[in-house]
N, CA, C and O atoms as a Tinker XYZ file with bonds, in Angstrom:
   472  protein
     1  N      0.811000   -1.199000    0.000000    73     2
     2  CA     0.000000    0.000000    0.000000    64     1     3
     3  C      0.853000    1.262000    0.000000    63     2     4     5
     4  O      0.372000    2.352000   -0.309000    81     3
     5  N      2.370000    1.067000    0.418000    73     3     6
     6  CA     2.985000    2.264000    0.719000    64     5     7
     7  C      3.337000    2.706000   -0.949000    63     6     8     9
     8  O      2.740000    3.573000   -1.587000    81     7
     9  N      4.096000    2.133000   -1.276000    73     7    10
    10  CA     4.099000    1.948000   -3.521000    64     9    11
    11  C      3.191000    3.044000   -3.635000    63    10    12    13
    12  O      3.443000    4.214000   -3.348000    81    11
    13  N      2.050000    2.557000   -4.103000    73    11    14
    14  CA     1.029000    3.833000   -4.309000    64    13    15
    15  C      0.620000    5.146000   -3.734000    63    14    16    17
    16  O      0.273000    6.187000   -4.293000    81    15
    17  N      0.762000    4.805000   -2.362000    73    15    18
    18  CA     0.837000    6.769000   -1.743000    64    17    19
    19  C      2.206000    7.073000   -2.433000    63    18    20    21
    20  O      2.154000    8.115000   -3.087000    81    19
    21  N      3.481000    6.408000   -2.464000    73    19    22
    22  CA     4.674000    7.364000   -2.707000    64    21    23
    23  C      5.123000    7.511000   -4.058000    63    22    24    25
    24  O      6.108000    8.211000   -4.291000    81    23
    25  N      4.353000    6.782000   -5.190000    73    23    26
    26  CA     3.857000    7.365000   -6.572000    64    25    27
    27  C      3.272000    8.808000   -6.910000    63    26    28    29
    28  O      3.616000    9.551000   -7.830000    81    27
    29  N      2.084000    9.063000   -5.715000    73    27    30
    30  CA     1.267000    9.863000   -5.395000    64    29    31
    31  C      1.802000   11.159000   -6.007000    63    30    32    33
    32  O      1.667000   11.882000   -6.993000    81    31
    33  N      2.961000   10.963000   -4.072000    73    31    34
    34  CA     3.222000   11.914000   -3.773000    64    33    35
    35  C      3.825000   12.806000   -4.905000    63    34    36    37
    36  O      3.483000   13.952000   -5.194000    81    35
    37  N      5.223000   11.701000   -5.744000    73    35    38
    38  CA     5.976000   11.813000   -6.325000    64    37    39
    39  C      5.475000   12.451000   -7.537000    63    38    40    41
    40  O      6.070000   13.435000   -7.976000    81    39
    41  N      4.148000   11.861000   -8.284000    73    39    42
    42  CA     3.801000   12.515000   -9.283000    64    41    43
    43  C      3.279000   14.142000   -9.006000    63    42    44    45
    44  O      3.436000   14.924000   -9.943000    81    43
    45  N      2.672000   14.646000   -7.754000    73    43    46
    46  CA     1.766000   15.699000   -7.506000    64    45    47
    47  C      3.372000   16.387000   -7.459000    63    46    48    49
    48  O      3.396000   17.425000   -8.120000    81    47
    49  N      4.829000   16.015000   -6.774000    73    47    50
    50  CA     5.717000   17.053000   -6.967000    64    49    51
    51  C      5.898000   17.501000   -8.327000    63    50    52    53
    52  O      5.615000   18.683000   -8.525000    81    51
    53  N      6.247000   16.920000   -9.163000    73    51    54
    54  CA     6.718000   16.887000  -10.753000    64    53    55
    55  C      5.423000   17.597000  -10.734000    63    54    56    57
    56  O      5.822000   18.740000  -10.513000    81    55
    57  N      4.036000   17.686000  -10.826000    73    55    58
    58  CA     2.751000   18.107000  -11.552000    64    57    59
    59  C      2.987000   19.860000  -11.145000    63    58    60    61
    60  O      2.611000   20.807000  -11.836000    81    59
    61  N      3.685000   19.922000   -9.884000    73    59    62
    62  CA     3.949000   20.812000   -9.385000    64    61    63
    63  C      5.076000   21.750000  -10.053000    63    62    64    65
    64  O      4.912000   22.943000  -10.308000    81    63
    65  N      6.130000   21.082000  -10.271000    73    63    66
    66  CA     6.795000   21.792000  -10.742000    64    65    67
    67  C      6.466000   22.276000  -12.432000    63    66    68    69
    68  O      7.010000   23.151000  -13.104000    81    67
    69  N      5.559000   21.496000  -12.717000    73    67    70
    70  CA     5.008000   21.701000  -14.443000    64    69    71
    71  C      4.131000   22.836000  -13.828000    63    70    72    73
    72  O      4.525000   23.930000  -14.233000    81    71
    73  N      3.406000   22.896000  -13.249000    73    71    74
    74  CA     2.077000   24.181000  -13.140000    64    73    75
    75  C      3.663000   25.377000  -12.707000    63    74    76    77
    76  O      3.542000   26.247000  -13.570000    81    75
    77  N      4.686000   25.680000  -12.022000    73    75    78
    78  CA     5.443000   26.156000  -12.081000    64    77    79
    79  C      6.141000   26.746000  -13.276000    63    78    80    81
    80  O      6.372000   27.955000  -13.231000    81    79
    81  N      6.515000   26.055000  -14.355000    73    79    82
    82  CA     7.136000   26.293000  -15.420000    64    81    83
    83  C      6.208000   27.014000  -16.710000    63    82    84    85
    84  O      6.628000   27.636000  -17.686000    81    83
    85  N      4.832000   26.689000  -16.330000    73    83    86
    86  CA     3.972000   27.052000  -17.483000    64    85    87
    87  C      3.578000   28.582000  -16.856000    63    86    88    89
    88  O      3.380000   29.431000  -17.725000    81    87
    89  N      3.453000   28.991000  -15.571000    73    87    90
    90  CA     3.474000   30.176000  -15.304000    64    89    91
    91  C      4.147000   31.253000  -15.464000    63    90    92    93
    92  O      3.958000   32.387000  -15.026000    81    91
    93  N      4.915000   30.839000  -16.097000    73    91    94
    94  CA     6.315000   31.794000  -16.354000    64    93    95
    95  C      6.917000   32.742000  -15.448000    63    94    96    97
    96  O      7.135000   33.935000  -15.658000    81    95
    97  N      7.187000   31.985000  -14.297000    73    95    98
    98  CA     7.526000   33.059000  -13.082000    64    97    99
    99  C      9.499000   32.663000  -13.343000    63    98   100   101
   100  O     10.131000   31.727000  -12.853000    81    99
   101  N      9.901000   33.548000  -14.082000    73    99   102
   102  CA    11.405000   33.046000  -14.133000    64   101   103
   103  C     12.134000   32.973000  -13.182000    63   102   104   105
   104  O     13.228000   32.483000  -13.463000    81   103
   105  N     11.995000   33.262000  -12.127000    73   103   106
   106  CA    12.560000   33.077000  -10.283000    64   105   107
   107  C     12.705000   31.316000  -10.210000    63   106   108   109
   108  O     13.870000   30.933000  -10.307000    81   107
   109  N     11.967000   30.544000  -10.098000    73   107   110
   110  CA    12.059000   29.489000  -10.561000    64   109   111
   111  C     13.218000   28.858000  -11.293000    63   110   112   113
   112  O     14.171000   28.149000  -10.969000    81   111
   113  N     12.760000   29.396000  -12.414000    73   111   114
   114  CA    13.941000   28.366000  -13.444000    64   113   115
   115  C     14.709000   29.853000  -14.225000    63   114   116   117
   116  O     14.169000   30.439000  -15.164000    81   115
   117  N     15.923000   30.238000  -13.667000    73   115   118
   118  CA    16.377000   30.938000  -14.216000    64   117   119
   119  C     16.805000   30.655000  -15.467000    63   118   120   121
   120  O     16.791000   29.487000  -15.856000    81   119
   121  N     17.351000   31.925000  -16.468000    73   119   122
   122  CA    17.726000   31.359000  -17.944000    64   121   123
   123  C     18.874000   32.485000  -17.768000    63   122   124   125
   124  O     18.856000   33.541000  -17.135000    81   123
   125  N     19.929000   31.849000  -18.593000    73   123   126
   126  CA    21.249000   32.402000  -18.806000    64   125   127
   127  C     20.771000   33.449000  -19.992000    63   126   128   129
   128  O     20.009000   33.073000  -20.883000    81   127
   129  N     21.220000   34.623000  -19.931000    73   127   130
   130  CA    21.020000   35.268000  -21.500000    64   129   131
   131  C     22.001000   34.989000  -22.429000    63   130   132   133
   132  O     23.164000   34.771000  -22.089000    81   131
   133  N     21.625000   34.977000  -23.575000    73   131   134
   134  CA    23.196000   34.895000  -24.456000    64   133   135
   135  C     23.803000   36.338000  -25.093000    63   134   136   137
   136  O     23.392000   37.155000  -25.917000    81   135
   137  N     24.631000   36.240000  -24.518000    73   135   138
   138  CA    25.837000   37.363000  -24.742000    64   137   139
   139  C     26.221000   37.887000  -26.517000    63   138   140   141
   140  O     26.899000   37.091000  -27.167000    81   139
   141  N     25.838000   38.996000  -27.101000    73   139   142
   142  CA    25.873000   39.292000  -27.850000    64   141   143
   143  C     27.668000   39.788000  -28.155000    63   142   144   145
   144  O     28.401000   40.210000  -27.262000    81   143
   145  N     27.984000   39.648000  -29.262000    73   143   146
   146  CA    29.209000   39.898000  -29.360000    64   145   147
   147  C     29.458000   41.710000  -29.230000    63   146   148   149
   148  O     28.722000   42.584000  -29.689000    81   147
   149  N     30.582000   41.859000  -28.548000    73   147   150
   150  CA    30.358000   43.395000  -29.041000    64   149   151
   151  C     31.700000   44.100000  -30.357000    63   150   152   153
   152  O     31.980000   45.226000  -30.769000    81   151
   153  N     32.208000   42.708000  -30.620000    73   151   154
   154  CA    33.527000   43.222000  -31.871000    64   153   155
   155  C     33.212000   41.714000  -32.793000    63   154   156   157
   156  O     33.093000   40.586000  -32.313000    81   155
   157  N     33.139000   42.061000  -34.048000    73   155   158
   158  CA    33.165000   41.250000  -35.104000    64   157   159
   159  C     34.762000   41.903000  -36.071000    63   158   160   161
   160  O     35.503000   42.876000  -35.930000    81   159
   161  N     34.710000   40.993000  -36.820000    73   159   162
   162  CA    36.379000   40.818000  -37.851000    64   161   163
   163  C     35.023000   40.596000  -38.916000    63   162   164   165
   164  O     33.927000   40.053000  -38.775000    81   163
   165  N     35.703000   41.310000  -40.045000    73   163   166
   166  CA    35.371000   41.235000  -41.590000    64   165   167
   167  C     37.153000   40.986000  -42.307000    63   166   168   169
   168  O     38.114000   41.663000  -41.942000    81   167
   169  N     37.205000   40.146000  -43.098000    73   167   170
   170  CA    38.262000   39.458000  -43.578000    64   169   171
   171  C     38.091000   40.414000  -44.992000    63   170   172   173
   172  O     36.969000   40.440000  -45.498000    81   171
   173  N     39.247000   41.237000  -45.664000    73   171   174
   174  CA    39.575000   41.538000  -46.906000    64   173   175
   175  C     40.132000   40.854000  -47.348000    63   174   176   177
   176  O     41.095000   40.597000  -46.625000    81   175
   177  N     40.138000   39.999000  -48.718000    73   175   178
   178  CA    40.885000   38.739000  -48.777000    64   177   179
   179  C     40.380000   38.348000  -50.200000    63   178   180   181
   180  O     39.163000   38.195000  -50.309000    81   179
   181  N     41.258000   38.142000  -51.449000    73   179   182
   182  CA    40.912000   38.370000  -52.437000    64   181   183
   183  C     39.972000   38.967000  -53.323000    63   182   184   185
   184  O     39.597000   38.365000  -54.329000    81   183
   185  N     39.569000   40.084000  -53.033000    73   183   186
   186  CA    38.905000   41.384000  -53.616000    64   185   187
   187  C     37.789000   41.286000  -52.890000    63   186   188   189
   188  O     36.784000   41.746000  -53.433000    81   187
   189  N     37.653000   40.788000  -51.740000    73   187   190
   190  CA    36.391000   40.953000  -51.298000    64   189   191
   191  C     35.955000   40.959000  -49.484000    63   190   192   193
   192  O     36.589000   40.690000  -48.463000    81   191
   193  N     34.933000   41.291000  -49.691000    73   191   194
   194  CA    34.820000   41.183000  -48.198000    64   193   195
   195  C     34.147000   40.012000  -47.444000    63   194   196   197
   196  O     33.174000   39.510000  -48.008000    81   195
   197  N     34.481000   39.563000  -46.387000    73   195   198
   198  CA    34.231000   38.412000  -46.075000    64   197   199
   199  C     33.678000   38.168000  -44.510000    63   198   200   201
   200  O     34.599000   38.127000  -43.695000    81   199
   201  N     32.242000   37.988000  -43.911000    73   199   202
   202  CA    31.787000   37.605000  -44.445000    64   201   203
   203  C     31.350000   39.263000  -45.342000    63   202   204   205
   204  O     32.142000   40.183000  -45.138000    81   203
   205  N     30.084000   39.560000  -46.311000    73   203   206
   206  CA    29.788000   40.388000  -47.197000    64   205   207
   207  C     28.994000   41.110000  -46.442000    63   206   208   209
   208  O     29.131000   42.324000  -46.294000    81   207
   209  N     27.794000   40.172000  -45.720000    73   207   210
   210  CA    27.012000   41.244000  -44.980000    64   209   211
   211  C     26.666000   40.406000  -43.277000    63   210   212   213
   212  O     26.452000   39.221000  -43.020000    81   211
   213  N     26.723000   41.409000  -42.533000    73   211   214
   214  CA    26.610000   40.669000  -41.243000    64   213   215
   215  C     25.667000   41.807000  -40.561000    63   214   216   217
   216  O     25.480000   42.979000  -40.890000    81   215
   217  N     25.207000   41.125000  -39.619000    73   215   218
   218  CA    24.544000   42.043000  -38.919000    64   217   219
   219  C     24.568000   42.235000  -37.114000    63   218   220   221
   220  O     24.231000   41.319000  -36.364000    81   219
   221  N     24.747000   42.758000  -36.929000    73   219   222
   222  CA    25.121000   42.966000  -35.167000    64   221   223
   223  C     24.179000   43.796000  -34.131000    63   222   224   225
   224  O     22.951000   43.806000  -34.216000    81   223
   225  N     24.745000   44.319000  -33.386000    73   223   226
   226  CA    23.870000   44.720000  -32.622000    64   225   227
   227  C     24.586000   45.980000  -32.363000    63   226   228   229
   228  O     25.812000   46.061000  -32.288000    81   227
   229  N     23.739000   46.984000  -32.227000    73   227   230
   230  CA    24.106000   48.413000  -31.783000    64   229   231
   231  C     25.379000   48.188000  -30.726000    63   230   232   233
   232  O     25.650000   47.326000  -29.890000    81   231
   233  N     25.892000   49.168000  -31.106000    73   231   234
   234  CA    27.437000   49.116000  -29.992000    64   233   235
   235  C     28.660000   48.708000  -30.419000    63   234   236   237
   236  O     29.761000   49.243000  -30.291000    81   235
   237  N     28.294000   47.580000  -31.002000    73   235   238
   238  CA    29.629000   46.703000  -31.866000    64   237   239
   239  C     30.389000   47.090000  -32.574000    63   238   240   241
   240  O     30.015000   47.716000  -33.566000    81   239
   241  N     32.088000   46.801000  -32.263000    73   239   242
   242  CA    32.828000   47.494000  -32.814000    64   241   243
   243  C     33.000000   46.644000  -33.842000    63   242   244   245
   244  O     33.050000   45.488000  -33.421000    81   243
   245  N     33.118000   46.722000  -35.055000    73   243   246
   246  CA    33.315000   45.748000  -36.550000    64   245   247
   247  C     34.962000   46.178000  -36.942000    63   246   248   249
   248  O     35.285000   47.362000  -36.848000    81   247
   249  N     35.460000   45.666000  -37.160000    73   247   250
   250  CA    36.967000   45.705000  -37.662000    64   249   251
   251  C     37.358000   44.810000  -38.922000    63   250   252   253
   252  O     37.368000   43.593000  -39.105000    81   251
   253  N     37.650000   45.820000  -39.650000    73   251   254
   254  CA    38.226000   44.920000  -41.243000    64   253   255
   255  C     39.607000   44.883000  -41.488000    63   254   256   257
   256  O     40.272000   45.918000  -41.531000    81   255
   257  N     40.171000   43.575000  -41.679000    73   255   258
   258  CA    41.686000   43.187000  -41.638000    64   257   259
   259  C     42.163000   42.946000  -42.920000    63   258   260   261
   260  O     42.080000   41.824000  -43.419000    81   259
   261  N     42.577000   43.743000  -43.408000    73   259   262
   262  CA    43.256000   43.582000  -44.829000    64   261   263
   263  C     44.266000   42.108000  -44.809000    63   262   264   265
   264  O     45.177000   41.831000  -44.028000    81   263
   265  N     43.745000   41.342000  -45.926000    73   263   266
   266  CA    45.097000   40.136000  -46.105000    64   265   267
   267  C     45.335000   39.924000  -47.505000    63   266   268   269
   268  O     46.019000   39.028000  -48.001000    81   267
   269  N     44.729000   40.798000  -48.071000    73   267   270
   270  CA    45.328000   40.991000  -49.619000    64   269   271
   271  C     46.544000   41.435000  -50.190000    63   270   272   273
   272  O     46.390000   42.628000  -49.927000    81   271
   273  N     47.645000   41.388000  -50.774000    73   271   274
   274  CA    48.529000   42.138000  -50.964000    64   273   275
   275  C     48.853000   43.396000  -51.572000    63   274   276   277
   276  O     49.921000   44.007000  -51.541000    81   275
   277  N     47.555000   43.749000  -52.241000    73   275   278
   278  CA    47.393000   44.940000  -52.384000    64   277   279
   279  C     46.595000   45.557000  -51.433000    63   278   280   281
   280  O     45.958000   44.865000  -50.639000    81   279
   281  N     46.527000   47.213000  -51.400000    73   279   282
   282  CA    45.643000   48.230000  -50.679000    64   281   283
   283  C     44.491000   48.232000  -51.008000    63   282   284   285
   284  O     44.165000   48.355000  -52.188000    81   283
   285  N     43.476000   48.071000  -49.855000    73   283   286
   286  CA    42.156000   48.565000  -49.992000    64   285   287
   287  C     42.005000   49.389000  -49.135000    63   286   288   289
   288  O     42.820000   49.741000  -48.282000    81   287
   289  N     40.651000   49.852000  -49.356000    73   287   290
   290  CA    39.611000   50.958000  -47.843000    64   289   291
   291  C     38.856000   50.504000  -47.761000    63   290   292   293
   292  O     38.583000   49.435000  -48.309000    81   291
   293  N     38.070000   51.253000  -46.895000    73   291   294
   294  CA    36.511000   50.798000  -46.274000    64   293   295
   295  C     35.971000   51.943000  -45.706000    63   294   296   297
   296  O     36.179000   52.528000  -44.643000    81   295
   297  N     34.658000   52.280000  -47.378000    73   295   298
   298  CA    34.267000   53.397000  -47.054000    64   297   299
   299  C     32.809000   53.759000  -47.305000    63   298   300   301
   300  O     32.274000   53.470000  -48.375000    81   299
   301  N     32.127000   54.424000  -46.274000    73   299   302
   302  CA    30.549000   53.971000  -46.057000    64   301   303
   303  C     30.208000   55.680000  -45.995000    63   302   304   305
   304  O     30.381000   56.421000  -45.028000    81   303
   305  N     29.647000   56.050000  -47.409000    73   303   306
   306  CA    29.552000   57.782000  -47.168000    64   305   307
   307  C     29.960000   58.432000  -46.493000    63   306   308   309
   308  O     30.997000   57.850000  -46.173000    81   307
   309  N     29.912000   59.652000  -45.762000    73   307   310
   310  CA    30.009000   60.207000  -45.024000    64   309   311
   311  C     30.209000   59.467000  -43.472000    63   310   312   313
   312  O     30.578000   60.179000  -42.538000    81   311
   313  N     30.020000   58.422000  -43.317000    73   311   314
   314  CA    29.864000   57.765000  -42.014000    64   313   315
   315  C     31.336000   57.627000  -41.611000    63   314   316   317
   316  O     31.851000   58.446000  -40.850000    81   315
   317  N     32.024000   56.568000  -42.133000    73   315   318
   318  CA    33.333000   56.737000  -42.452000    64   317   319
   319  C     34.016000   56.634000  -43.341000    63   318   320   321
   320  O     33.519000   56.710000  -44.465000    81   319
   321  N     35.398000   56.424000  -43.181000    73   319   322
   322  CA    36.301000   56.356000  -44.086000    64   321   323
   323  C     37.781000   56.026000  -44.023000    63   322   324   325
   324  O     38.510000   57.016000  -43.974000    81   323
   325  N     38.490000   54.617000  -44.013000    73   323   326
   326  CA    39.271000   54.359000  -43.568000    64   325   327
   327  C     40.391000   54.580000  -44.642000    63   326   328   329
   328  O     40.131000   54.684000  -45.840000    81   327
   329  N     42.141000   54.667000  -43.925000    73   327   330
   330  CA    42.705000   55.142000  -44.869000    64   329   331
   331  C     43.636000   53.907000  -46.023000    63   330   332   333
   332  O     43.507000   52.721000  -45.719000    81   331
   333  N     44.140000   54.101000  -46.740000    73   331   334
   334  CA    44.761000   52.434000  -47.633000    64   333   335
   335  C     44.674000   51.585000  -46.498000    63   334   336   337
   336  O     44.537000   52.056000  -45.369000    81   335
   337  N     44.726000   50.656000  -46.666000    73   335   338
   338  CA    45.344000   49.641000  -45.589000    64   337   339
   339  C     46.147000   48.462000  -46.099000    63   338   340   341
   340  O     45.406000   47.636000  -46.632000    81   339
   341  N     47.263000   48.164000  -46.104000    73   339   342
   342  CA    48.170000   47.829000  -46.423000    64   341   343
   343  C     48.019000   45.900000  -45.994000    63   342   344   345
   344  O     47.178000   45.492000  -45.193000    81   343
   345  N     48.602000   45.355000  -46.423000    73   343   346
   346  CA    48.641000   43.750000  -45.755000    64   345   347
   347  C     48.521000   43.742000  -44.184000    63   346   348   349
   348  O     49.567000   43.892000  -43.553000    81   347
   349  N     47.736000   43.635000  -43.727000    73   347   350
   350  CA    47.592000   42.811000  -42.639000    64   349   351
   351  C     47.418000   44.210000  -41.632000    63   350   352   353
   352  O     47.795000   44.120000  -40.464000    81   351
   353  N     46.844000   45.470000  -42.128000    73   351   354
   354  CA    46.689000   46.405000  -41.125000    64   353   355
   355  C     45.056000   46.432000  -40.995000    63   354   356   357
   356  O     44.498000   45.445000  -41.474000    81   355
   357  N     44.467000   47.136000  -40.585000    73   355   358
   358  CA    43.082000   46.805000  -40.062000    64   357   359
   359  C     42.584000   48.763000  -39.759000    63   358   360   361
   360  O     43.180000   49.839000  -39.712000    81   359
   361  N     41.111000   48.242000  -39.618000    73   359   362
   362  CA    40.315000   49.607000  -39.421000    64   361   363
   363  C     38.771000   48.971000  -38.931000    63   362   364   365
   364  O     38.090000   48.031000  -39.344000    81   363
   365  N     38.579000   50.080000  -37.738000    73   363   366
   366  CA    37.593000   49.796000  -36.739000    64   365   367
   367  C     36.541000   50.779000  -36.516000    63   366   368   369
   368  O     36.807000   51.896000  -36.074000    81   367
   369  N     35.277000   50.385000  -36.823000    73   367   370
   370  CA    34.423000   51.307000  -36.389000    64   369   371
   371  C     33.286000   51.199000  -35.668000    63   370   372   373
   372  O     32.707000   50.395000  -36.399000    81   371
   373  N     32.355000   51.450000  -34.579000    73   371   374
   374  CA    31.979000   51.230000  -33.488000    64   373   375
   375  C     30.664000   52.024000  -34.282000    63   374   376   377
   376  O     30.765000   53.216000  -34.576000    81   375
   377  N     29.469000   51.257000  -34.584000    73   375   378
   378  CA    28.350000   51.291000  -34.822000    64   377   379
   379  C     27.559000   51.598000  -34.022000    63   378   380   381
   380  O     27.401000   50.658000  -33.242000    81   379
   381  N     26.575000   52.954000  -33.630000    73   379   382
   382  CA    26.089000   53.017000  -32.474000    64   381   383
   383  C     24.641000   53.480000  -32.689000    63   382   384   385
   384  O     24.152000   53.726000  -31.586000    81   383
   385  N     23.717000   53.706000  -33.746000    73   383   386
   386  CA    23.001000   53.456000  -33.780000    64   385   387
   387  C     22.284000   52.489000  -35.013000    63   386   388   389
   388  O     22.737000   51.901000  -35.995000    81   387
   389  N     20.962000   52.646000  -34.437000    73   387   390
   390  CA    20.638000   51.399000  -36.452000    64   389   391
   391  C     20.100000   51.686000  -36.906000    63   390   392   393
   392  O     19.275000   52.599000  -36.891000    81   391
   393  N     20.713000   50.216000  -38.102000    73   391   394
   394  CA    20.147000   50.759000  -39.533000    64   393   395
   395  C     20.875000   49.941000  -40.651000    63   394   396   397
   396  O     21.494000   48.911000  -40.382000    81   395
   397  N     20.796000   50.332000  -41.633000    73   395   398
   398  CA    21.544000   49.258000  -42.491000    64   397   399
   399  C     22.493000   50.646000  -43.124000    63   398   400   401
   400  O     22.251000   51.845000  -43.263000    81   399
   401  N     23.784000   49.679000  -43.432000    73   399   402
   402  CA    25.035000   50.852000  -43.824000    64   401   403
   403  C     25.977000   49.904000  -44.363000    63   402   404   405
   404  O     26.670000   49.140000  -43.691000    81   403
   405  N     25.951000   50.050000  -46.262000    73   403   406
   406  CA    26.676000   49.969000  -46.733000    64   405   407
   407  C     27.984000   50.451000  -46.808000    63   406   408   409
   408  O     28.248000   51.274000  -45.932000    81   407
   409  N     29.074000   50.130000  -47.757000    73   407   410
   410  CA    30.653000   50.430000  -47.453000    64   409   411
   411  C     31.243000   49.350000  -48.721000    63   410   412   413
   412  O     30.919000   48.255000  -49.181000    81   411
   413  N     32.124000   50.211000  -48.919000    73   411   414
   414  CA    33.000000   49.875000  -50.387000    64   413   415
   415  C     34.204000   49.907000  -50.187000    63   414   416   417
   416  O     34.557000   50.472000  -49.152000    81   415
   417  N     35.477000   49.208000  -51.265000    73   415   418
   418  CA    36.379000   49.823000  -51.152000    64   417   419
   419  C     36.623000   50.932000  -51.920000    63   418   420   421
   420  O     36.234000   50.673000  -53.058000    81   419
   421  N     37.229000   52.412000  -51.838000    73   419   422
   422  CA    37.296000   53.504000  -53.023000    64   421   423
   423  C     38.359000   52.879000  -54.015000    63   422   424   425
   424  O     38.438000   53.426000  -55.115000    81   423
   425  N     39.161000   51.834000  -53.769000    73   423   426
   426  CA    40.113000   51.857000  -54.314000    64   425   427
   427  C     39.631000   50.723000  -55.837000    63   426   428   429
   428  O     39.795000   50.712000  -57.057000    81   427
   429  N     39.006000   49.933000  -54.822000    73   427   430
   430  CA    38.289000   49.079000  -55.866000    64   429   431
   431  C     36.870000   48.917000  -55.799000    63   430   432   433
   432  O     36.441000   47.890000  -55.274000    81   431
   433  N     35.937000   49.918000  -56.327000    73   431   434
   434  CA    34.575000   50.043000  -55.608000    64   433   435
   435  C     33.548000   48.922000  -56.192000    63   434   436   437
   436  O     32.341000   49.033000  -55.977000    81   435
   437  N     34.110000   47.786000  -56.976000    73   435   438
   438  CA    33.363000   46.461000  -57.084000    64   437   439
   439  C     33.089000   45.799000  -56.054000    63   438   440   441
   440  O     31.973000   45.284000  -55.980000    81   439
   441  N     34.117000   45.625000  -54.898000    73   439   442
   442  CA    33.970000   45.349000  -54.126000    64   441   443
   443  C     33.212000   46.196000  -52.650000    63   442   444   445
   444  O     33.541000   47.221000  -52.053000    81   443
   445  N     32.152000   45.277000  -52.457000    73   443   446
   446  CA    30.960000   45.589000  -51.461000    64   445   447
   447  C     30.525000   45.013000  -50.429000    63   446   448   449
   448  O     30.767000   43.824000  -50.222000    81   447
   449  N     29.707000   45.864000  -49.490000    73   447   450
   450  CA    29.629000   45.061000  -48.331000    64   449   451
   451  C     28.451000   45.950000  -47.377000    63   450   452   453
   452  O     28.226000   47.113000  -47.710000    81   451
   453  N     27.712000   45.347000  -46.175000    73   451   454
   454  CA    26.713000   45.943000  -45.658000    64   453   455
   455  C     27.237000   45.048000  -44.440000    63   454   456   457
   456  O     27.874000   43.995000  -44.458000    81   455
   457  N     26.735000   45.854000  -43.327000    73   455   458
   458  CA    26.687000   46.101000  -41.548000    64   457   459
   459  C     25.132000   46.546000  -41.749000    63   458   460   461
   460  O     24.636000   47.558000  -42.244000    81   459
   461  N     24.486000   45.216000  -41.082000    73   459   462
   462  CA    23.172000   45.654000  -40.384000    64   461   463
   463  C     23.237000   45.491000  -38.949000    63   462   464   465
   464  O     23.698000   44.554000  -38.297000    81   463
   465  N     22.436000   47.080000  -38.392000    73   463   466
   466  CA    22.742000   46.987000  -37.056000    64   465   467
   467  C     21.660000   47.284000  -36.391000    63   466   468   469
   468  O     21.080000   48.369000  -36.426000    81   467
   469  N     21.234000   45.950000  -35.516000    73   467   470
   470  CA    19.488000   46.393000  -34.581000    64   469   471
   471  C     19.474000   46.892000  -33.495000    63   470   472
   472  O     18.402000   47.151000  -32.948000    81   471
């Protein structure tokens, strides 16, 4: 007879903790947030940009690393404008509000690229 009360019990805890979880009281069952990056790398690297378009989150500093052997830039109207960058030098710019914002190189303006930022 004891078997069945301590089934009972056992199921009404678990039933318990389900009427818990469906209430959404997050005190309970905490949740980790996931950590947004706040610096991304864009790769220059045979005429192009790599990845092409990414998108981040307000704040984020984006940095493009030249590994081509020739000079490029990275240049987004008036927003900015970085200067040659030579093998393996780099340029950083800290996105702070949003929106979508294209960017070229001037040197070779086939090559293209977009930062979306929410």
């Amino acid at each position: 007879m004891k078997l069945p009360l301590m089934l009972v019990a056992v199921g009404t805890v678990f039933l318990g903790f389900a009427i818990m979880a469906a209430s959404g009281r997050a005190s309970y069952f905490p949740t980790a947030e996931v950590e947004k990056p706040t610096a991304v790398t864009i790769r220059i690297d045979n005429f192009s940009f790599a990845p092409k378009e990414i998108t981040v989150a307000k704040g984020t500093t984006v940095t493009w690393v030249n590994h081509d052997d020739v000079p490029h830039t990275v240049v987004s109207g008036s927003l900015f404008r970085s200067k040659a960058l030579d093998t393996d030098e780099s340029f950083s710019f800290a996105f702070t509000s949003a929106g979508t914002f294209g960017y070229f190189c001037s040197v070779h303006p086939v090559m293209v690229g977009r930062v979306v930022v929410q």
